[in-house]
Structure formats: C-alpha cells, structure tokens
C-alpha positions in Angstrom: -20.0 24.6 124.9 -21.1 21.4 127.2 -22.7 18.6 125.3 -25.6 18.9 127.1 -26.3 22.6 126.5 -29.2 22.7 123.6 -27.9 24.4 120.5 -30.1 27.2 118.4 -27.8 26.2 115.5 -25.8 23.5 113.8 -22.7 22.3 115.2 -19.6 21.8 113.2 -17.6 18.3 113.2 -14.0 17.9 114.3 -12.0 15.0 113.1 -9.8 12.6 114.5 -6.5 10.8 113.4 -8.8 8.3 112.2 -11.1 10.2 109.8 -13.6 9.7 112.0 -15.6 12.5 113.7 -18.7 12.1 116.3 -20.9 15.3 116.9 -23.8 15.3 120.1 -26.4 18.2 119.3 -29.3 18.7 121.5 -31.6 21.1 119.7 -33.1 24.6 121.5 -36.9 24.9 120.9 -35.9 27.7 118.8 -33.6 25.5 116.7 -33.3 26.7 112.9 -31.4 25.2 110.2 -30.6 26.3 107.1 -29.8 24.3 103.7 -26.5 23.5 104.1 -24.1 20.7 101.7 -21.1 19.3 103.8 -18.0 17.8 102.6 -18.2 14.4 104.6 -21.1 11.5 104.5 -22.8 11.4 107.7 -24.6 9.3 109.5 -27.3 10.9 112.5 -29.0 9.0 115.3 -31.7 10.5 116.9 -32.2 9.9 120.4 -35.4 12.0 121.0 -38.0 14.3 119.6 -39.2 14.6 116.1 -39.3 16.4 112.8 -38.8 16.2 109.1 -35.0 15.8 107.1 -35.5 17.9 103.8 -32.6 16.2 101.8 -32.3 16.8 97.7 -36.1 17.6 97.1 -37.0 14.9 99.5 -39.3 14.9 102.6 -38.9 12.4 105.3 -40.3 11.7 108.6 -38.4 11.7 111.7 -39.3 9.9 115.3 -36.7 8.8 117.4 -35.1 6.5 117.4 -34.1 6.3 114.3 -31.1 7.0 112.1 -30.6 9.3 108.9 -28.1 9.2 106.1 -26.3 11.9 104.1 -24.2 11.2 101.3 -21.5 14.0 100.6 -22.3 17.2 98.9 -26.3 16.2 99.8 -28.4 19.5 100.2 -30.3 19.1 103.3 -31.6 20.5 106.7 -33.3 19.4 109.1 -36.5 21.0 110.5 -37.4 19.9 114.4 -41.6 19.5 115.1 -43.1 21.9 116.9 -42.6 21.5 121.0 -40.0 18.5 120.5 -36.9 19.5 119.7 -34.9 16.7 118.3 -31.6 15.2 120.2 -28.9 14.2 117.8 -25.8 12.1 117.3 -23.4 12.2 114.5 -20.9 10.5 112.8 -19.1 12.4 110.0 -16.8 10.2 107.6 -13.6 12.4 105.9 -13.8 11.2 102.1 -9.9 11.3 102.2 -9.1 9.7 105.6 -11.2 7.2 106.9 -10.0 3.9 106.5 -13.3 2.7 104.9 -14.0 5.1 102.5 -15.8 2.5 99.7 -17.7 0.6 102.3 -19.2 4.3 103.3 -19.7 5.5 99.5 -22.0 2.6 99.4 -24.2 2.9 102.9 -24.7 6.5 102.4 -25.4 6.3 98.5 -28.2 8.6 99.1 -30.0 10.4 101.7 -32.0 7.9 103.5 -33.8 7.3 106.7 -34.2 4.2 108.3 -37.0 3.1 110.0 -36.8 -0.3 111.2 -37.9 -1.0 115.0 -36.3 -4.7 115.2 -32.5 -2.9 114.4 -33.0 -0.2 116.5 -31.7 -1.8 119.3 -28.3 -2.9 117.6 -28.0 0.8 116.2 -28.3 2.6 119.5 -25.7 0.1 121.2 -23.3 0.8 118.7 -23.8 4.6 119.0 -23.4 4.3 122.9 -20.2 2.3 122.6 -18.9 5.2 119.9 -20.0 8.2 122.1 -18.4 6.1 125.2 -15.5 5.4 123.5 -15.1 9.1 122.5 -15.3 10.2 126.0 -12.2 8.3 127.2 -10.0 10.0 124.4 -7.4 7.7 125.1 -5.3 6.7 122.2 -6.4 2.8 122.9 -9.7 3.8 122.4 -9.6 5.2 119.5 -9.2 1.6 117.8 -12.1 0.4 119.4 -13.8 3.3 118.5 -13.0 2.7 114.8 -14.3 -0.6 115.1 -17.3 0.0 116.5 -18.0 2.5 113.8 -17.1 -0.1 111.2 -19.6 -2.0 113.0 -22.2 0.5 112.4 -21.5 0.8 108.8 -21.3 -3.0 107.8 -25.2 -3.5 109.6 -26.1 -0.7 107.5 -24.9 -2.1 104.4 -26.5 -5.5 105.3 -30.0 -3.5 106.3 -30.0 -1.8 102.7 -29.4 -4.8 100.9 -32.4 -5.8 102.6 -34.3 -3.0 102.0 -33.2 -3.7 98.2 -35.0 -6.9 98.2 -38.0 -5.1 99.7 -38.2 -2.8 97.5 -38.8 -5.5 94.5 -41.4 -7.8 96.2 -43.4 -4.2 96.1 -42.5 -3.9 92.4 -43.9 -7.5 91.8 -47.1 -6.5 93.7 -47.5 -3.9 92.1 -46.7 -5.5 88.4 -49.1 -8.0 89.9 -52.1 -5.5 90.6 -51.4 -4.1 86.9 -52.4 -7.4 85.6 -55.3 -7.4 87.9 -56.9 -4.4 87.9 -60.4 -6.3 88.6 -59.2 -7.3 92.0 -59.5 -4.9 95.1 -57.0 -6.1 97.4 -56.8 -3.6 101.0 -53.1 -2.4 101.9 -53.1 -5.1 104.6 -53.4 -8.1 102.5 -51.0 -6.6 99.8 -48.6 -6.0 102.8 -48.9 -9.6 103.9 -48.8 -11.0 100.6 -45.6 -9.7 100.3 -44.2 -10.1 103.5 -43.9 -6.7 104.6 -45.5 -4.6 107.3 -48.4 -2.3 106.7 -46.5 0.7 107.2 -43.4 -0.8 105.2 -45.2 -1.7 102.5 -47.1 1.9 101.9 -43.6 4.1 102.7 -42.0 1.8 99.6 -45.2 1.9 97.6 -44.9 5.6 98.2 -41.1 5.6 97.1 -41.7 3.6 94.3 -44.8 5.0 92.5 -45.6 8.6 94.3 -48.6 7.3 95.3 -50.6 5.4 98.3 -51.7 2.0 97.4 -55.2 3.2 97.3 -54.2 5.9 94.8 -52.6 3.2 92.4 -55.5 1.2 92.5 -57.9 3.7 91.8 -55.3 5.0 88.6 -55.1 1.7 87.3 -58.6 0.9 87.4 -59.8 4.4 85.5 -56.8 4.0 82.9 -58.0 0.6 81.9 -61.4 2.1 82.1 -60.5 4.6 79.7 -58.8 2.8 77.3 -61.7 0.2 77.2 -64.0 2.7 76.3 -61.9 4.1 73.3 -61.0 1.0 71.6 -64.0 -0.9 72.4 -67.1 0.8 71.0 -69.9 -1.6 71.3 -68.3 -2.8 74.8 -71.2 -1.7 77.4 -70.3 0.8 79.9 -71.8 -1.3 82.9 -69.5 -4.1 81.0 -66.4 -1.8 81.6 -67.2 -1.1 85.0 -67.5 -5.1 85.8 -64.2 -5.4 84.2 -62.8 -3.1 86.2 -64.0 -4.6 89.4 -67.0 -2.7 90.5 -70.5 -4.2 90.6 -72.6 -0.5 91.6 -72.9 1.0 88.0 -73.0 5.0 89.7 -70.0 4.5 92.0 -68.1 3.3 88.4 -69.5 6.8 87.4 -68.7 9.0 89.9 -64.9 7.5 90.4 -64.6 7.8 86.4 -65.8 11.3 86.5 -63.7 12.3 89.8 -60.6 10.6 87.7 -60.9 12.3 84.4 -63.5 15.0 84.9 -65.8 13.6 82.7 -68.2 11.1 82.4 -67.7 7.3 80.7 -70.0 8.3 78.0 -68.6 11.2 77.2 -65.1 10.0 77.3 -66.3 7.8 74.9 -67.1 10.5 72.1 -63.8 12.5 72.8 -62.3 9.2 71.2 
C-alpha cells in the first residue's frame, strides 16, 4: 500500500535491526479504530486534522501538530473529528531491542499528549529527518536515523520534566486559593501568577483536581460556607457569605442552594 494512500484502518509496525520502527498513516474519512493494547511504546505525530485519543479511561484533545504518547500494553484508540481525518506518524520502540529502552520507559510512562506550540517546531524537524532517513534505507542511515530518534526522546524527557514543575506551581495555587477562599481571582490572573498560559493553566487544573478553575472556586467557597454554618451557630449568615467573599446576600443564596440543594438556613438545622 503507498504511504500516501488514506487507510480505513490501523496499520501495523515493522521493525528494524535497530528496534526501531516508523509507521506513516493517513486516515480515510471513514477511518474507525477499535481499542487495541500493543506490545511496543509509541510515540505519534500528527501532521494534520483532528480528533480525540481515548487512552486508559482518559479523553484528550487532538489538533495537529501535536504529538501523543503510548506506554506499552496502554488501551487506547483513536477517534478522528468529523470531516478532518487525521494524518499520522509513528514511532514504535521494541521493549527488547531498542538500544534505549529505560530512557523510553520513562518518556512514555503514561499516555500523554503534548501540547506545547514553542516545541512544535523542534518535534516536527526531528520527525522529518526520521521519515527522511527511513526513505534512503541505506544501512548508513540507519545510525542517523537512531540518533535522531534518540533525539526525539531525550527533548521529550526534558519537556516532561518541565511539565513536572508545572504541574506543582498549579498545586501551590491551588493550596493557595484553599487558604483563600475569600479571594476571587479570574483564570487569567491565576495563570499569570503562576507563570503559565491561560490554556496551560486550566488543562493542568483540569488534570489535577477534575475540575475548571471556576468550579474549584465555587466548591471551595460553598464547603467553607457549609462548615461555617454547622460549627458556628450564632455566626450571621450575611457574616458567612462576607467570609466567603461575596458582598450580594441573594447571590450567596442562590450559589449555596445551587451547590448543596438547600438553602444556608436550612443547612444550618440539618446540623
């Protein structure tokens, strides 16, 4: 089949010498997937189109470029958007062969997608130079392909320890916002305040808590509402609502009763 012709189905890798195995799919509009689990980590570049990866329970985004992860034995498939059929390359890692085994345990430690416009660049280089390199077929090039692979893998490995460090300036805003539930911070100035983008910030937040930033905000204000209530009897519902940083008396209301389907007062007598 030419590499150009689209595909309704999933194509199957073929390893080298090396351990190392590179797939080009270019998906049908009619492209179906099922759940599949595959013996080798893999790592997949798309070059166009759109779609979601459903990997162990997980849903995440896809717009190209961008480039996904798959640890082995990681139940997944991939489900293409409707009118743009996704363009795909792969690299597929044998567990017993390739030279770097450790260093790939680590990158593809779970399935992962990763969205980060400034790398992009570096990432789609490196896949042309493996995809070029694959075309020769010459022996030669089958160090330099190796290399550029191990390329690949070691600016992945950098990107998620920096993703690492993301991930706990959220935590700390978010331990932060749990000490302040009075304050009302928007997602922009949380995302700033901790150096992130807008979009960054809410997919981690998202990762982190299963929530929007919004949505943790409003939790953490109605939990301390409701504990306020319960263990301090003579404390003024309007006084409650100040603590909890709102200064309209029936917006505290109808947030408290949307939150725990009940009003402050008579939250306060279920206690």
């Amino acid at each position: 089949m030419s590499r150009s012709q689209p595909v309704r189905t999933p194509l199957q890798f073929r390893y080298a010498s090396t351990g190392l195995a590179i797939l080009e799919s270019h998906h049908a509009p009619e492209f179906w997937m099922e759940e599949r689990q595959d013996e080798e980590a893999k790592l997949l570049y798309a070059m166009s189109g759109k779609g979601l990866l459903l990997a162990d329970g997980q849903s995440m985004p896809l717009v190209a470029p961008c480039m996904m992860l798959l640890p082995v034995g990681c139940p997944h498939r991939i489900v293409d958007a409707p009118g743009a059929p996704l363009s795909l390359t792969g690299l597929g890692f044998h567990p017993e062969q390739f030279v770097a085994g450790e260093l790939v345990q680590r990158v593809c430690a779970q399935p992962w997608v990763l969205d980060a416009p400034a790398l992009q660049s570096q990432l789609g280089d490196l896949v042309r130079e493996l995809l070029m390199e694959e075309r020769r077929g010459a022996d030669a090039c089958r160090a330099t392909q190796l290399s550029a692979a191990l390329r690949l893998l070691l600016l992945l490995d950098r990107t998620g320890h920096a993703a690492e460090e993301a991930a706990g300036r959220v935590q700390r805003r978010l331990a932060q916002a749990r000490r302040e539930v009075w304050k009302r911070p928007d997602l922009d100035r949380a995302a700033a305040e901790s150096g992130l983008s807008r979009r960054r910030f809410s997919q981690l937040c998202r990762e982190l808590q299963g929530e929007s930033w919004g949505e943790f905000l409003m939790r953490q204000r109605m939990e301390h509402a409701g504990v306020l209530l319960l263990s301090e009897a003579e404390l003024a519902i309007r006084r409650v609502a100040f603590e909890c940083g709102y200064h309209n008396l029936s917006v505290f209301h109808r947030d408290f009763k949307a939150f725990w389907g009940h009003t402050p007062s008579e939250h306060r007598k279920s206690g």
